[in-house]
C-alpha positions as CSV (number, residue, x, y, z in Angstrom):
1,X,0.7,-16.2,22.2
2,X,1.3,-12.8,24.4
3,X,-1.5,-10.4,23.9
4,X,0.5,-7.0,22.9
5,X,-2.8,-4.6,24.4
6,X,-4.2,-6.1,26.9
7,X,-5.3,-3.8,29.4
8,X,-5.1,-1.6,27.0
9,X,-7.7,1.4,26.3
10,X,-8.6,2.2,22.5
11,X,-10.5,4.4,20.7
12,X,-11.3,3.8,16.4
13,X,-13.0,5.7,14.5
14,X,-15.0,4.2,11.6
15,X,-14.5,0.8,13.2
16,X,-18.0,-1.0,11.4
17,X,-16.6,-1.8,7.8
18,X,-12.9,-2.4,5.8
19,X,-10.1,-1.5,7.6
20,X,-11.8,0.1,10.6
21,X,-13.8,-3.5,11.1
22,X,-10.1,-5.1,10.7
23,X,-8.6,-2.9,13.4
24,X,-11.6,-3.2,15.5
25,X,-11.2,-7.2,15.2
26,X,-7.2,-6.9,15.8
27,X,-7.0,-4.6,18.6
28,X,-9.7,-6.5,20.7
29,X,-7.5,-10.2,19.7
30,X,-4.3,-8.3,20.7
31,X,-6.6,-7.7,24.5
32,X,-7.2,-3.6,24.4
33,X,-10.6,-2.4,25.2
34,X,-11.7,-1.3,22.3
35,X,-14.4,1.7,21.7
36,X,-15.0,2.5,18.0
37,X,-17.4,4.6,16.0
38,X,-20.1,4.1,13.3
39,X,-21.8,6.8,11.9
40,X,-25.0,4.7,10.1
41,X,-24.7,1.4,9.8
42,X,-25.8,0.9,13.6
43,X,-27.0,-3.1,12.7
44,X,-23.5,-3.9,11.6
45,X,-21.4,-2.2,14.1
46,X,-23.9,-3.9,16.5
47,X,-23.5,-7.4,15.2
48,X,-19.6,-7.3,15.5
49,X,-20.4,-6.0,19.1
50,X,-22.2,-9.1,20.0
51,X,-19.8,-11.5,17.8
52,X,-16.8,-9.9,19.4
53,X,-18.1,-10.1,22.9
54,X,-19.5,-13.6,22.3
55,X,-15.8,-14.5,21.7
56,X,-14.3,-13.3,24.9
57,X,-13.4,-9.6,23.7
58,X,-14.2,-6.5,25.4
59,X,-15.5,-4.1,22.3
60,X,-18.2,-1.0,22.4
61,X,-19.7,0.9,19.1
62,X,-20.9,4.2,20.0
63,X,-22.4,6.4,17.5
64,X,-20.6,9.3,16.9
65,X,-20.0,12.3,14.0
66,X,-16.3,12.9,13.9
67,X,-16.6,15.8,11.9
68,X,-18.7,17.2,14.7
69,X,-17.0,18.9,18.1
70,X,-19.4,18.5,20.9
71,X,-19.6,14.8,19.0
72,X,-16.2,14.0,19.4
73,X,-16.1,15.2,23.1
74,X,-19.4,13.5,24.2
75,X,-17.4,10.5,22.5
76,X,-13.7,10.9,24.7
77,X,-15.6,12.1,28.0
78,X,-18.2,8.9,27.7
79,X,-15.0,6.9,27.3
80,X,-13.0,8.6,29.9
81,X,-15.9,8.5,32.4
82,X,-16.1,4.4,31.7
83,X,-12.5,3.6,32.0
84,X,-10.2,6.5,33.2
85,X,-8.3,7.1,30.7
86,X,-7.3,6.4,26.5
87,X,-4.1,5.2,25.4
88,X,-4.7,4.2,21.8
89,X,-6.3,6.5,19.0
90,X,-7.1,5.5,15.8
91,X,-8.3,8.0,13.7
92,X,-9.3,5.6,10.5
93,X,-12.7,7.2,9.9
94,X,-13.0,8.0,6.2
95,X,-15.0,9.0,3.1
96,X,-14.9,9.6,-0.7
97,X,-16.6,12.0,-3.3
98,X,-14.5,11.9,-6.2
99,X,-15.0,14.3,-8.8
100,X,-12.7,16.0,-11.3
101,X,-12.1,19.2,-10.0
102,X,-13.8,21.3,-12.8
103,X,-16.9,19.3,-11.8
104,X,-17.0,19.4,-8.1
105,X,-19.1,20.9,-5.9
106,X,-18.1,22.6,-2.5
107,X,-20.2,20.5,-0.8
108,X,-18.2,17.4,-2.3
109,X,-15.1,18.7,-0.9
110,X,-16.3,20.2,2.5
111,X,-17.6,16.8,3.3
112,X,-14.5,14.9,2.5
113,X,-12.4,17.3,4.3
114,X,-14.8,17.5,7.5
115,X,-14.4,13.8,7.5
116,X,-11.0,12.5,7.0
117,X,-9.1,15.6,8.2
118,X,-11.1,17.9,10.3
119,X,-12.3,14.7,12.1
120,X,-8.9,13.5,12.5
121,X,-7.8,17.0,14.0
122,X,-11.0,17.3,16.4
123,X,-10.2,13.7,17.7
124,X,-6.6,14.0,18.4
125,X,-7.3,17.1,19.9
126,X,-9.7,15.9,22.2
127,X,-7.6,12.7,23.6
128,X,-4.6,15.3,23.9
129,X,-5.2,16.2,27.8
130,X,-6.0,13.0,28.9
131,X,-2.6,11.4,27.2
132,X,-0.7,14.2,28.4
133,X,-1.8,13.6,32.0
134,X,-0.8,9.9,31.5
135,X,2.0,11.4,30.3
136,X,1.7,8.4,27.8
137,X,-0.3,7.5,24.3
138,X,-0.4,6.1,20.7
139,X,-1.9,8.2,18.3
140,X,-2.3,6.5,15.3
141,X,-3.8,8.3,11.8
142,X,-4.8,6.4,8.4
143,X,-3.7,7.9,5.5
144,X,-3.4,7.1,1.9
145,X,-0.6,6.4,-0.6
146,X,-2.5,9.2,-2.8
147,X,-1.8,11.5,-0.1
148,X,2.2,11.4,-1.4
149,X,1.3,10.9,-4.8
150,X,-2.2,12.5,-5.7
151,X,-4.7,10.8,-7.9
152,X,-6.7,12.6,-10.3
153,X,-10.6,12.8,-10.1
154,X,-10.1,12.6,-5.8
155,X,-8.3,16.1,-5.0
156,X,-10.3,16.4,-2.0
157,X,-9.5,13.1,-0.9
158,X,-6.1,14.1,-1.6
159,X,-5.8,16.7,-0.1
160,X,-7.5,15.4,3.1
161,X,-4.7,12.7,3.4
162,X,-1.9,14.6,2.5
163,X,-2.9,16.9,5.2
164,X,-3.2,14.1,7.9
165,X,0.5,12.6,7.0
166,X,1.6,16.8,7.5
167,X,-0.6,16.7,11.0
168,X,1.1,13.4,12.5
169,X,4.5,15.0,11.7
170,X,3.6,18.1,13.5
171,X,1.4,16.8,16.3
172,X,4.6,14.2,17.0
173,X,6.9,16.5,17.5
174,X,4.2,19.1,19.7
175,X,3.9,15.4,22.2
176,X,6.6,14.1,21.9
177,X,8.0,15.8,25.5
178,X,5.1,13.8,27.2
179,X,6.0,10.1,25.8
180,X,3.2,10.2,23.3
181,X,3.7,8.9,19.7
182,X,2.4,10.1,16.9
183,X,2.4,8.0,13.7
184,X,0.7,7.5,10.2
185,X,-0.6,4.2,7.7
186,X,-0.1,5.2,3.9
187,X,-2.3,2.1,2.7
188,X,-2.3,1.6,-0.7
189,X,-4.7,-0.5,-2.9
190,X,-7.1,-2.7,-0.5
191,X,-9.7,-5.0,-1.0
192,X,-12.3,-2.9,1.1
193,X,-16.1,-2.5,0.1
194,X,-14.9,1.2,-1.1
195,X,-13.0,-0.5,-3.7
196,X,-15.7,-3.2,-4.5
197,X,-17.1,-0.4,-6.8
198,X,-14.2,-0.3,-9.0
199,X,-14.8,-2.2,-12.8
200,X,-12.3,-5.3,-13.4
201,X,-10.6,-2.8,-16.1
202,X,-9.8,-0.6,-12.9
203,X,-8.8,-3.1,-10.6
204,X,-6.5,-4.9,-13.1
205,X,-4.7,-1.2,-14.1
206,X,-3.8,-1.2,-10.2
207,X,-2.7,-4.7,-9.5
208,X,0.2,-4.1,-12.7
209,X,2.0,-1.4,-11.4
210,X,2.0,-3.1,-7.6
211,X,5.4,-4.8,-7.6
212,X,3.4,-7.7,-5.2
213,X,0.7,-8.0,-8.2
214,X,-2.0,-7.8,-5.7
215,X,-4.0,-6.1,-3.5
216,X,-3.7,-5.5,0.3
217,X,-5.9,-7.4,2.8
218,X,-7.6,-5.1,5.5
219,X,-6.0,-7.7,8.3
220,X,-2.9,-6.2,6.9
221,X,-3.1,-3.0,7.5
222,X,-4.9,-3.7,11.1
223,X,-1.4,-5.5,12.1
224,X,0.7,-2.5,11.3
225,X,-1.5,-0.7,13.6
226,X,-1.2,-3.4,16.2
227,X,2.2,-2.8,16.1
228,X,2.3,1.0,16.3
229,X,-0.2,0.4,19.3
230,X,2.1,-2.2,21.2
231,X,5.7,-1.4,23.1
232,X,7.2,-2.9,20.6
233,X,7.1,0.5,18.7
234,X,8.1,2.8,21.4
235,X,11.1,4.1,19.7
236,X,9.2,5.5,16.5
237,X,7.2,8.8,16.4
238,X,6.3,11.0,13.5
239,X,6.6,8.6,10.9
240,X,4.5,7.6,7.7
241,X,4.6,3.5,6.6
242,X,3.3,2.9,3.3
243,X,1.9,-0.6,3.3
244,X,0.9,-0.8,-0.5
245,X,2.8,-3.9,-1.9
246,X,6.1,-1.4,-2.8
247,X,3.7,1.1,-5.2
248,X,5.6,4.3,-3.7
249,X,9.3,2.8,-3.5
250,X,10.3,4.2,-6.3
């Protein structure tokens, strides 16, 4: 089969576990080269280095701080200087401290917020003059489903990911003059380890109100990204799929 990305430059953030590690693995079979962050977990993110590589892929983990500026730039200029230029961004790097809100510290919400929206803002900002001088590029955010339909006990998560599906709509329509496309993954319920620490009274009250009756697959959400990284969605720009098993269609 036709590799979609091969020659193909990409950048993911969070790429050592769940749906980072999925997109990581998907990107690199579809033939981009792939760079992706870890944050910690350098022995994992270095073991799907070597297995990837091993199996004829082109993948690097570099350590990196999203929520950090002169991170993130170290990060695109180390990338830059290696191959000459990005045309995939996937900014999937994400974290949770869910608390009610009566309950929750600042430093609860400041770190959620640095991470899965200041992070995404300081990365898309920071591949933005090297896409515009291609005068091409895929930007690609993760969201969440709770970022349309808000969850109690995770308002900073919430917030976060509402903000990212109102930041691809506006960042799409600031690029989309220079041919580059800005678009946004709603998951919804996925099997991830972030979700391993749910009780089977919690995983059950999800699975009934998903019209599927199950949960997602992180390879499932890696393939919508594929696609929004390949030609073959070239047309669409500033939009929001929710891949959560129809939760949200009604």
């Amino acid at each position: 089969m036709e590799k979609r990305l091969t020659g193909k430059i990409a950048v993911i953030t969070g790429g050592s576990r769940g749906i980072g590690e999925a997109i990581v693995r998907k990107l690199a079979a579809e033939g981009a080269r792939v760079f992706a962050t870890f944050n910690s977990n350098a022995e994992k993110a270095l073991a799907i280095e070597q297995e990837l590589i091993n199996n004829g892929a082109s993948v690097k983990f570099v350590s990196a701080d999203i929520s950090q500026e002169d991170s993130v730039k170290q990060l695109m200029d180390f990338v830059v200087n290696e191959t000459g230029r990005i045309d995939i961004l996937v900014n999937n790097a994400g974290m949770t401290r869910d608390n009610l809100l009566m309950r929750m510290s600042l430093q609860e919400w400041e770190d959620v917020i640095n991470t899965n929206l200041k992070g995404v803002f300081l990365c898309s900002k920071a591949v933005c003059r090297t896409m515009m001088s291609q005068r091409r590029g895929k930007i690609i955010n993760i969201s969440s489903i709770v970022g349309m339909t808000g969850n109690a006990g995770q308002s900073n998560y919430v917030a976060a990911k509402a903000g990212v599906i109102g930041f691809t709509k506006s960042l799409a329509k600031e690029l989309s003059s220079r041919n580059i496309l800005v678009n946004c993954i709603a998951p919804g319920y996925v099997e991830t380890d972030m979700t391993d620490k749910l009780s089977e009274q919690q995983r059950q009250s999800f699975l009934d109100i998903i019209p599927l009756k199950r949960a997602a697959k992180s390879d499932e959400i890696a393939a919508v990204v594929a696609f929004l990284a390949s030609d073959d969605a070239n047309y669409i720009t500033g939009q929001t799929i929710a891949v959560d098993g129809g939760l949200t269609m009604y």
